[in-house]
KEKE-3310 file (N, C-alpha, C; in steps of 0.2 Angstrom, whole numbers, plus 5000, padded with zeros to 4 digits):
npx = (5004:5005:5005:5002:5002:5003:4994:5003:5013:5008:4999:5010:5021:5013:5011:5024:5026:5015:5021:5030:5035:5026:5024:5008:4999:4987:4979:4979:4982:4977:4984:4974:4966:4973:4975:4961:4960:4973:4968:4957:4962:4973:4988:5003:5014:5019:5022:5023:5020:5031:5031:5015:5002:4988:4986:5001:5015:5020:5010:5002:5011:5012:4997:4997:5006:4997:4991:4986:4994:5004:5009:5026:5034:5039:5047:5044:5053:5056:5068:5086:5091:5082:5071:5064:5064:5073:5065:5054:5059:5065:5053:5045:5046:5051:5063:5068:5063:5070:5059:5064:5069:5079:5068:5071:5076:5066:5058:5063:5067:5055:5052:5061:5058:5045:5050:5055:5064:5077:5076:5086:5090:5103:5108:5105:5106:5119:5121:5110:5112:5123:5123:5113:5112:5120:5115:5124:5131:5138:5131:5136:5128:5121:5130:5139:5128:5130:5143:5141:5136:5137:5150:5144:5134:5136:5141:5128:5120:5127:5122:5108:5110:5113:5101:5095:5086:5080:5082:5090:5101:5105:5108:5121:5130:5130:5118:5104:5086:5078:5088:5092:5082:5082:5092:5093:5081:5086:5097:5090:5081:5094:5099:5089:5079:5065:5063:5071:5076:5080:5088:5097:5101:5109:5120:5126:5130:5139:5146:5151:5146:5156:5172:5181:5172:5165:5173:5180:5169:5166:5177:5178:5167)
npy = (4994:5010:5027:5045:5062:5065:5065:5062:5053:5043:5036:5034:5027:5016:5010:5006:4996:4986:4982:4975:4958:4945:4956:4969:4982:4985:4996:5012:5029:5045:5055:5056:5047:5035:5024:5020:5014:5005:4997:4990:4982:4976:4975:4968:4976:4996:5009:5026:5041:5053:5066:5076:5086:5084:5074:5069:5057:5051:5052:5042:5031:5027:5026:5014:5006:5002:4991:4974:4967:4973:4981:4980:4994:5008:5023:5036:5049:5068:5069:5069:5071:5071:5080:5071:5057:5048:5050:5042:5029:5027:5025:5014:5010:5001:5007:5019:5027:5035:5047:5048:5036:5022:5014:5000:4996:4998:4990:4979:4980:4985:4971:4966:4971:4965:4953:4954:4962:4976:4991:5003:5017:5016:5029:5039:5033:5033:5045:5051:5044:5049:5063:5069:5080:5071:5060:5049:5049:5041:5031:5028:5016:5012:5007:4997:4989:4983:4978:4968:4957:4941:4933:4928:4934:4947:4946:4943:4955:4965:4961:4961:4975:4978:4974:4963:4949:4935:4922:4928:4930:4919:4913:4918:4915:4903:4896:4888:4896:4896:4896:4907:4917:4914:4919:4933:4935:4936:4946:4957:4958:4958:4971:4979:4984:4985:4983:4979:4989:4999:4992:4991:5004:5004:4997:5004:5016:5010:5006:4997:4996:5003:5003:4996:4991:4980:4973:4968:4960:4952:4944:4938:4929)
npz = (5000:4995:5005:5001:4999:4988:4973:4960:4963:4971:4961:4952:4961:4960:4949:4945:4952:4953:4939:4943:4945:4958:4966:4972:4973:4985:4989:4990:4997:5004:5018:5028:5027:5028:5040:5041:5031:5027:5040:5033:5021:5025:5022:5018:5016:5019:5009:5017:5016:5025:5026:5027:5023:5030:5040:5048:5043:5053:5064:5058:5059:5071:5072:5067:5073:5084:5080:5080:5069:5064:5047:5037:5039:5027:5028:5016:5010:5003:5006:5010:5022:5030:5046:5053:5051:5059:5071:5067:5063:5076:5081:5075:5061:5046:5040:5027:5012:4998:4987:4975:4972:4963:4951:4948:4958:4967:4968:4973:4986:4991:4993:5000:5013:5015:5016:5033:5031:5033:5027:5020:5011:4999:4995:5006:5017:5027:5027:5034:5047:5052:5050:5058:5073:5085:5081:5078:5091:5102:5118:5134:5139:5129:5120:5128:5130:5117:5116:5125:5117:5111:5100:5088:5088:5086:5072:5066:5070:5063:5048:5049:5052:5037:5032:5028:5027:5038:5034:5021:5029:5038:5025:5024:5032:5035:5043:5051:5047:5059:5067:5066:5068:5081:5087:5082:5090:5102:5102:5101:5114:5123:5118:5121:5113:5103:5087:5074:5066:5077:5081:5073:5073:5083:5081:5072:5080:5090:5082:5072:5061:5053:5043:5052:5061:5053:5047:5059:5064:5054:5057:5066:5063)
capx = (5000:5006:5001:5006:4996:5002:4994:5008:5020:5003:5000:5019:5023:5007:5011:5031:5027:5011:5025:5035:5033:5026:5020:5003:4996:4982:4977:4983:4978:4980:4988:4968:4962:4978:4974:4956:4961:4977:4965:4952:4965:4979:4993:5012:5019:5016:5025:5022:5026:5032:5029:5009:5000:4983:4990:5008:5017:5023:5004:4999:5015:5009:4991:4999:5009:4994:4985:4988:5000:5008:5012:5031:5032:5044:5044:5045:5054:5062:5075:5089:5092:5073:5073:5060:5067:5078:5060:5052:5063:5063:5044:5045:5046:5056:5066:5065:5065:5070:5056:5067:5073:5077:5061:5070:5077:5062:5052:5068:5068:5049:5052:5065:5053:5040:5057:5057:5070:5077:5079:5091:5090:5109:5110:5106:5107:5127:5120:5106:5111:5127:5119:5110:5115:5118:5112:5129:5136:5136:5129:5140:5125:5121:5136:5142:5124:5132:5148:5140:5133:5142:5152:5139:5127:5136:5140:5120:5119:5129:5118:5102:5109:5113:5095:5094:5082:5083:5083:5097:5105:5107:5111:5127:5135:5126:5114:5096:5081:5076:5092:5094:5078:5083:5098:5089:5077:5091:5099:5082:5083:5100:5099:5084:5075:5060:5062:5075:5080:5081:5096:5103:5103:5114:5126:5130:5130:5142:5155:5148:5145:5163:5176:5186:5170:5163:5178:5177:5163:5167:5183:5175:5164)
capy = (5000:5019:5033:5051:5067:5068:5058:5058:5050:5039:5034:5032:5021:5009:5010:5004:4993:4983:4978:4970:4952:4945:4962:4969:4986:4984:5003:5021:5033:5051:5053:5058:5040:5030:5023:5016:5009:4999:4990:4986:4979:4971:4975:4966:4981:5003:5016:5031:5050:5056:5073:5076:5090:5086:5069:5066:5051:5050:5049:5036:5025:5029:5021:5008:5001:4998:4984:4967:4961:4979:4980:4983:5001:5011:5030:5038:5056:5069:5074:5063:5073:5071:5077:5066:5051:5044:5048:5036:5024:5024:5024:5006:5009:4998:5009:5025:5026:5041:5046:5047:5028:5021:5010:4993:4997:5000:4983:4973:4986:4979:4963:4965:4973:4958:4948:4956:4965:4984:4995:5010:5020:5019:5035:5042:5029:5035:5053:5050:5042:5054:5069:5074:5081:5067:5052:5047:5050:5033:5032:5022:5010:5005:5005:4992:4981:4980:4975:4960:4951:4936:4935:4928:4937:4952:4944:4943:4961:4969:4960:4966:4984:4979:4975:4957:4944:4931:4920:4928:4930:4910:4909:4922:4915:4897:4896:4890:4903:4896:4898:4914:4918:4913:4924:4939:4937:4938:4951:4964:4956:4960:4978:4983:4987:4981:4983:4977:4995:5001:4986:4994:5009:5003:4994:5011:5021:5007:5006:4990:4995:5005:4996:4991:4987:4976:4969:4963:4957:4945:4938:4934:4923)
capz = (5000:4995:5006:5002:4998:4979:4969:4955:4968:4972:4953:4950:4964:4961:4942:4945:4959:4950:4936:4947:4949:4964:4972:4971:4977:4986:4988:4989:5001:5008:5026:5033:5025:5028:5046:5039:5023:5032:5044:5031:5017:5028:5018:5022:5017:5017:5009:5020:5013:5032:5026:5023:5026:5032:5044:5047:5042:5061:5064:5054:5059:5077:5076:5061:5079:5089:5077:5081:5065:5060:5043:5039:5036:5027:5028:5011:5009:4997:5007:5013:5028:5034:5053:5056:5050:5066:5074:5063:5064:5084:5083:5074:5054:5047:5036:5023:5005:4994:4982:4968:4973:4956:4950:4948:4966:4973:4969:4979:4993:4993:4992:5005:5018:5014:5020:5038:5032:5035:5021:5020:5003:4999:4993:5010:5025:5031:5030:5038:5052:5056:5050:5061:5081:5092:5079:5079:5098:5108:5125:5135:5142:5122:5118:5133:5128:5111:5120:5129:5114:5107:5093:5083:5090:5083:5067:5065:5069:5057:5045:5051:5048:5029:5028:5025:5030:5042:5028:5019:5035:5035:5018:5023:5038:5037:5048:5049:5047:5067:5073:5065:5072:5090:5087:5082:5096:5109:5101:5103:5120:5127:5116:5124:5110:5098:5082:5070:5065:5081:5084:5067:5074:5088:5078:5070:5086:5093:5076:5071:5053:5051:5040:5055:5065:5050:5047:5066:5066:5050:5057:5071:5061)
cpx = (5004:5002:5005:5000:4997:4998:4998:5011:5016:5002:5008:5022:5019:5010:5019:5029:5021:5013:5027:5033:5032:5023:5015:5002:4991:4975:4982:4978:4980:4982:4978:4965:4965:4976:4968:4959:4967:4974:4959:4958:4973:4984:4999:5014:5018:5020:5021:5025:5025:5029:5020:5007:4991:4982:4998:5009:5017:5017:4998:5003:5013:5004:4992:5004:5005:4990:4990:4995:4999:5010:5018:5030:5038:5042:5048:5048:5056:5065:5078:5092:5085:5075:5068:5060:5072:5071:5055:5054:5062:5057:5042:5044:5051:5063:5064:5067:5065:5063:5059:5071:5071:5072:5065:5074:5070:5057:5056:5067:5059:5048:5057:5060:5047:5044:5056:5062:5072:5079:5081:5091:5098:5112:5110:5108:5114:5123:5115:5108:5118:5127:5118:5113:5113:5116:5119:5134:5133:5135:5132:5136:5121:5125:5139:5138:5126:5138:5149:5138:5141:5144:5147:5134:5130:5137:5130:5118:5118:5124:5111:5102:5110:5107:5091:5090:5084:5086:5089:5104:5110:5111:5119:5131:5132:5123:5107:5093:5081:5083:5095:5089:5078:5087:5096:5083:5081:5095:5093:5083:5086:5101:5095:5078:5070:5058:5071:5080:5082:5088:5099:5106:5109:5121:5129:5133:5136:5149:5156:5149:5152:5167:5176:5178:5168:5170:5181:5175:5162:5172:5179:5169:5166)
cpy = (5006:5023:5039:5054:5070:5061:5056:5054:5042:5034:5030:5027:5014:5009:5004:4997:4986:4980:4974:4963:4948:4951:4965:4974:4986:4990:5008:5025:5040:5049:5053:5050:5033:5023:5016:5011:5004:4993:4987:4981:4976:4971:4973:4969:4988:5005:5020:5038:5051:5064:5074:5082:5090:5080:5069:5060:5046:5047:5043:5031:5024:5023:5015:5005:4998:4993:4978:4964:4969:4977:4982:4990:5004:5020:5033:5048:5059:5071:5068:5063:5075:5074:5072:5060:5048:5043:5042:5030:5020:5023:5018:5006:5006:5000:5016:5023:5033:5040:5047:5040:5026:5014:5001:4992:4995:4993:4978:4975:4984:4974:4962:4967:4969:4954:4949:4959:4972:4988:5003:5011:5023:5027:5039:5041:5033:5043:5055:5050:5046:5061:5073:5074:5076:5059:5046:5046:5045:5035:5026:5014:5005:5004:4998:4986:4979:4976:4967:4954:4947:4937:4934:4932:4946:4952:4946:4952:4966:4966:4962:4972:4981:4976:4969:4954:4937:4924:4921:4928:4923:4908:4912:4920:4906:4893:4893:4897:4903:4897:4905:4919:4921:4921:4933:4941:4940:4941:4957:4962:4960:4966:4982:4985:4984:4979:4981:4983:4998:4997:4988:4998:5007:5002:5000:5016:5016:5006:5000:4989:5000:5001:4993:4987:4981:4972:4964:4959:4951:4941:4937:4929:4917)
cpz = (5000:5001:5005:4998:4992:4976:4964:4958:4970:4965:4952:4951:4962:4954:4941:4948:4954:4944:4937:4947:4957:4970:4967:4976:4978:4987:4990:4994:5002:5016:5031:5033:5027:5034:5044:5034:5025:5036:5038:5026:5021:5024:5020:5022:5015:5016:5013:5021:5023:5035:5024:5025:5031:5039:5043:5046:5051:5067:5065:5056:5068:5077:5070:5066:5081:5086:5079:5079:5063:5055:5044:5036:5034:5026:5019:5013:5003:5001:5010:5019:5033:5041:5057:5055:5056:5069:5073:5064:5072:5085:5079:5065:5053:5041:5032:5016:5003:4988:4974:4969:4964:4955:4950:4954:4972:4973:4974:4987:4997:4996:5000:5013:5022:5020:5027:5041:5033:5029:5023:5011:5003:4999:5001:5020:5029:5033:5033:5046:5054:5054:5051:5070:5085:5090:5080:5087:5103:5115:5129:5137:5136:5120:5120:5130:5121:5110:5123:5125:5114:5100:5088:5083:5085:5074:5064:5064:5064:5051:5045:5049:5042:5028:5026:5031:5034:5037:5026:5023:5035:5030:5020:5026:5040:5042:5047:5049:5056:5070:5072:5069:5079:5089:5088:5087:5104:5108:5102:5112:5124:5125:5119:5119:5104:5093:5080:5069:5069:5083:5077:5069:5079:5085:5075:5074:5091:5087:5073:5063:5051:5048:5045:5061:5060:5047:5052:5066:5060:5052:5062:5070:5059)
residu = (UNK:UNK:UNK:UNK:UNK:UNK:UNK:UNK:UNK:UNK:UNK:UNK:UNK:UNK:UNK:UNK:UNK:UNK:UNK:UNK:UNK:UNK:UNK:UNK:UNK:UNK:UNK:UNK:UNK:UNK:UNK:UNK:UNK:UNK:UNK:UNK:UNK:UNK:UNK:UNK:UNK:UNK:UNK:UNK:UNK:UNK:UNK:UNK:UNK:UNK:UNK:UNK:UNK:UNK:UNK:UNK:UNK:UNK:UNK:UNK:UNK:UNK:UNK:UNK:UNK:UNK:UNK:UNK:UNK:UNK:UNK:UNK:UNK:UNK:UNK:UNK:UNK:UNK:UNK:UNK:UNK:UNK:UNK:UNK:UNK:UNK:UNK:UNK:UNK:UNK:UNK:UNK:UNK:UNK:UNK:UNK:UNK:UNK:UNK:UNK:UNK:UNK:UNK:UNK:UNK:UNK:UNK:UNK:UNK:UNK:UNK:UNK:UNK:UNK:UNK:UNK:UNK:UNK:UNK:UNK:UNK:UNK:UNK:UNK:UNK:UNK:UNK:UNK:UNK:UNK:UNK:UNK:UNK:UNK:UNK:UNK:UNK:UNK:UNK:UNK:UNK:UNK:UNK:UNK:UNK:UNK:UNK:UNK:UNK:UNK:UNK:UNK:UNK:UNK:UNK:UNK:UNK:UNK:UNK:UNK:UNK:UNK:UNK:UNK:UNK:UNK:UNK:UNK:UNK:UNK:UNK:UNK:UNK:UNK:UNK:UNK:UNK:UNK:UNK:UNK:UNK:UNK:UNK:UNK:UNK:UNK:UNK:UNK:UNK:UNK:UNK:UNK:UNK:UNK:UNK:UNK:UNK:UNK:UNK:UNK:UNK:UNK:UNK:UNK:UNK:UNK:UNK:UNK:UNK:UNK:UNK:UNK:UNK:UNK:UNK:UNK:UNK:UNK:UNK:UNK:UNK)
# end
C-alpha cells in the first residue's frame, strides 16, 4: 500500500510497483484515510510520505503500531536529511526510501521489507544516520549492551543493519532461518530494543558497521 498526499507520487509508485513480479498494490491513500484503509486491506507492506499535510506520516506509523500484526512500514521522503526520519525509525518503521529511489530498486527494497528485512535507501542511509545532532554520539549504556553480545550474536547484527532477512541471513553466515531467528530474538533482548532497525541503529551508534567494526565482526565469524 502507498500513502502520500500527491497523487503523482501515488500513481507512479502503484504503476512501477504493480509491474513487478510478485507484488501487488492493494490501495493508495491520503495521510487523513491511511489509518482506515490499512485495517480494512491488511497490507504486508506501506509506503508512507512522512511529510503530509493534512495527517503526518509519524501519525499514521503511530496508530499503524497499535493493530495486532503491523504491517512493515517504510517512511517515504524527498529529502535525505529528513529530521523526522531517526524519529520514525525509533517509533517502529522499518526503514526510509527516497522518492526518487530508482524503479528497479524499489520493487527489491519491497520485496526486502515483505522479508522482515530493514531498508536503507543507499543513497542516503550514512548521511542520515550521522547527519544529524547526536544520531551518531554513543551512549555508553548502548554501547556496553552492544559489547555483551556474542560474537555471533554480533555477526547477526551487522547483518540486520545491511537489511537482509533472516533468511538471507542464514544463507550468509550458514545458519538455519530458526536459529537465525533465535539469534535475532536475543539480540532485541539484550539491546533493549524492539524493532530490527532500532538494533541497526545501535550497531552504527556502537561502530559495528565502520570498515574496522565490519571487518570485526566478519573475522570473528
Amino acid at each position: 500500500m502507498v500513502v502520500d498526499d500527491e497523487a503523482l507520487v501515488r500513481s507512479g509508485f502503484e504503476l512501477i510497483l504493480n509491474l513487478s513480479d510478485g507484488i501487488q498494490v492493494v490501495a493508495t491513500a491520503e495521510g487523513a484515510q491511511a489509518a482506515d484503509v490499512i485495517r480494512r486491506e491488511d497490507p504486508d507492506v506501506v509506503l508512507l510520505d512522512i511529510r503530509m499535510p493534512d495527517v503526518d506520516g509519524l501519525t499514521v506509523l503511530r496508530e499503524i503500531q497499535t493493530l495486532p500484526e503491523p504491517p512493515a512500514v517504510a517512511m517515504l521522503t524527498t529529502f535525505d536529511t529528513d529530521e523526522y526520519i531517526l524519529t520514525a525509525l525509533r517509533s517502529g518503521a522499518a526503514g526510509f526510501l527516497l522518492k526518487d529511489t530508482e524503479p528497479e530498486q524499489l520493487a527489491q527494497l519491497v520485496r526486502t521489507l515483505a522479508a522482515g528485512g530493514v531498508v536503507m535507501s543507499p543513497k542516503a542511509s550514512r548521511v542520515l544516520l550521522r547527519g544529524h545532532p547526536g544520531a551518531g554520539a554513543p551512549q555508553d549504556a548502548d554501547v556496553a549492551r552492544v559489547k555483551r553480545l556474542s560474537d555471533r550474536e554480533r555477526d547477526v547484527l551487522v547483518l540486520i543493519a545491511e537489511g537482509l532477512s533472516n533468511a538471507d541471513i542464514g544463507i550468509r553466515i550458514h545458519l538455519s532461518a530458526g536459529t537465525v531467528k533465535d539469534h535475532v530474538s536475543s539480540i532485541l533482548t539484550k539491546l533493549r530494543v524492539s524493532s530490527r532497525v532500532q538494533a541497526a541503529l545501535l550497531a552504527e551508534r556502537a561502530g559495528l558497521l565502520s570498515d574496522d567494526g565490519a571487518d570485526t565482526a566478519r573475522s570473528n565469524g
